[in-house]
C-alpha positions in Angstrom: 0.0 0.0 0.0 1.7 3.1 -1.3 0.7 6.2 1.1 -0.5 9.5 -0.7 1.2 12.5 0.9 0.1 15.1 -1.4 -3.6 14.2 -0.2 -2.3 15.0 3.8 -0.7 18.1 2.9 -3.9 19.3 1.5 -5.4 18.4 4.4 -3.3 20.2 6.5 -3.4 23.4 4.3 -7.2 23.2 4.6 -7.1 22.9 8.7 -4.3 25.8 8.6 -6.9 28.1 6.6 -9.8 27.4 8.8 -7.4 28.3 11.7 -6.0 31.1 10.2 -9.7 32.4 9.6 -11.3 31.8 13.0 -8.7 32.7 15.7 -8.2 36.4 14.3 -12.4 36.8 14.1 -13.1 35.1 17.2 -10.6 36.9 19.3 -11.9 40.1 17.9 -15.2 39.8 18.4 -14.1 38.6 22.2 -11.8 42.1 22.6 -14.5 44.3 20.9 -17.6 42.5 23.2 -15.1 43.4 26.5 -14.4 46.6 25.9 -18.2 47.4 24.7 -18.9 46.2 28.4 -15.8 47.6 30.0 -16.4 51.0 28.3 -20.3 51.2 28.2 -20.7 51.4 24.3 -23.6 49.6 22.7 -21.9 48.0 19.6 -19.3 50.2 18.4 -16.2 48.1 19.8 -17.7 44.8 18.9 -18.5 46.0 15.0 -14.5 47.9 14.7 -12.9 44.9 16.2 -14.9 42.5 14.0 -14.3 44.2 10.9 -10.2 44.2 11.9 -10.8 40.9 12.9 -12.3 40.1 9.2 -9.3 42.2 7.7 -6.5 40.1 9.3 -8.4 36.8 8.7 -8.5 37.6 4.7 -4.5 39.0 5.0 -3.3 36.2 6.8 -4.8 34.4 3.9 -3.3 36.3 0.9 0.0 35.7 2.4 -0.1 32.5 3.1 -1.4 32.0 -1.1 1.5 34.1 -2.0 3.7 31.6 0.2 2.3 28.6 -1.6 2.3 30.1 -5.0 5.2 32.8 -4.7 5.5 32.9 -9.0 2.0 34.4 -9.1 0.8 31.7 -11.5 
């Protein structure tokens, strides 16, 4: 039985983008809900952080597609 590696490192790119999308939106969302109760605001933490939190998430994936593809093609 011959053992397919190509198939696991697509499986492990797939986990790392999942991760790379969730921690920096979750943790956002977390920081902007604390300070909205440490702070008194109604939403305006929770919607700034979760927009930066969306920004990083879609940065920390261009990078890592320019890391796997670094000829552009």
């Amino acid at each position: 039985m011959k053992f397919d590696y190509k198939s696991l490192k697509n499986l492990a790119l797939l986990s790392q983008v999942g991760v790379m999308m969730a921690v920096p939106i979750i943790g956002c969302v977390i920081l902007g809900s604390y300070l909205d109760s440490k702070f008194g605001t109604q939403i305006l933490f929770l919607i700034i952080f979760t927009l930066l939190g969306v920004g990083a998430a879609f940065r920390n994936l261009y990078i890592l597609a320019l890391k796997k593809n670094p000829d552009g093609k």
